[in-house]
N, C-alpha and C positions, 0 to 999 in steps of 0.2 A: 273418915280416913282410917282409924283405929279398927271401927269391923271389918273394912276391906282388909286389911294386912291379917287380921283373926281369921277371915272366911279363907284366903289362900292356905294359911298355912296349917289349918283342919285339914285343908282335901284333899293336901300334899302326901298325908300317912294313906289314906284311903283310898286313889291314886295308886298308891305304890302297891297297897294290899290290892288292888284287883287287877292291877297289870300281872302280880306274881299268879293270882287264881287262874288268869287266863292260860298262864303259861304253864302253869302243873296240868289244866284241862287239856291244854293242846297235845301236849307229851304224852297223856294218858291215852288220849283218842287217835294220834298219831302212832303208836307203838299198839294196838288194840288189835288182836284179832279173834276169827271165828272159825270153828269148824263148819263148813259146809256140807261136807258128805263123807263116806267112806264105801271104798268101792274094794271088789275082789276083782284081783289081774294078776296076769304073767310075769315073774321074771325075767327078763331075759341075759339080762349080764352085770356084773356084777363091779365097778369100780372101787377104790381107794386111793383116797389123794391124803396130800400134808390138812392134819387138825388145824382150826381156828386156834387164833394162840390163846398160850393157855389150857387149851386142850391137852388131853393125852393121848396119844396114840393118832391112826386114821380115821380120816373120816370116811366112812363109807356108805356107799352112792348106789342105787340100782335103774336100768335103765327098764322100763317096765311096758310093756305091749296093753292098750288097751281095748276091749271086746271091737270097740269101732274103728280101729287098725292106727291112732294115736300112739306114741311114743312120747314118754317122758320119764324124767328124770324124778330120781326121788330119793331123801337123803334114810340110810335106815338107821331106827333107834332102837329096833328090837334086839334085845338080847341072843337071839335065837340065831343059830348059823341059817345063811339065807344065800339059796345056791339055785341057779337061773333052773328052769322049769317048773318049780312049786309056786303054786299060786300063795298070793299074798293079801293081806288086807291092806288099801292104805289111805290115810287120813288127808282128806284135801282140806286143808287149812286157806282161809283168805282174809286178808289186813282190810281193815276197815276203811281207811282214807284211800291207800291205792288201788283196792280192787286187787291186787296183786295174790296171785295162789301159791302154796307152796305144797310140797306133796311128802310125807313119811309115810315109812312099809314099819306100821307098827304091831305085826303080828304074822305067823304064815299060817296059814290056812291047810295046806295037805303036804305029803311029804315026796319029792317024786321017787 
């Protein structure tokens, strides 16, 4: 009877240490992502909405034409004034768990 009550309450620390490891892994791999590619496209116009809070200022948004006639959305982080017809580089970013892509114009390429 004695070791029973010792063996429980050993695995109960050990237990709790790998329930948290699971959950620091999951968080890690759940927030995880990768660059996939980076492609040169068109600007085509040019948004700003309200900043994530916190933020300062707008955020701005580009709507971007790609060689295969695609449109999308892409948030810019480049410092550089970025105004529809110069072509842009931009970073297609994807999350590990969801598959999910995200796209930044993190650089412009020519000036029109």
């Amino acid at each position: 009877m004695a070791d029973t009550a010792r063996l429980k309450k050993s695995a109960t620390p050990v237990a709790l240490v790998l329930a948290v490891a699971f959950l620091i892994a999951w968080f890690v791999i759940a927030n995880s992502s990768r660059r996939v590619d980076v492609v040169i496209a068109t600007v085509e116009a040019i948004t700003a909405g309200p900043a994530d809070e916190g933020a300062s200022g707008k955020e701005r948004t580009a709507m971007i034409g790609l060689a295969d006639g695609r449109r999308l959305y892409a948030r810019i982080i480049t410092a550089e004034a970025v105004r529809p017809g110069q072509k842009a580089k931009i970073a297609v970013t994807e999350q590990l768990l969801s598959g999910t892509r995200t796209y930044e114009v993190i650089d412009i390429v020519d000036l029109p």
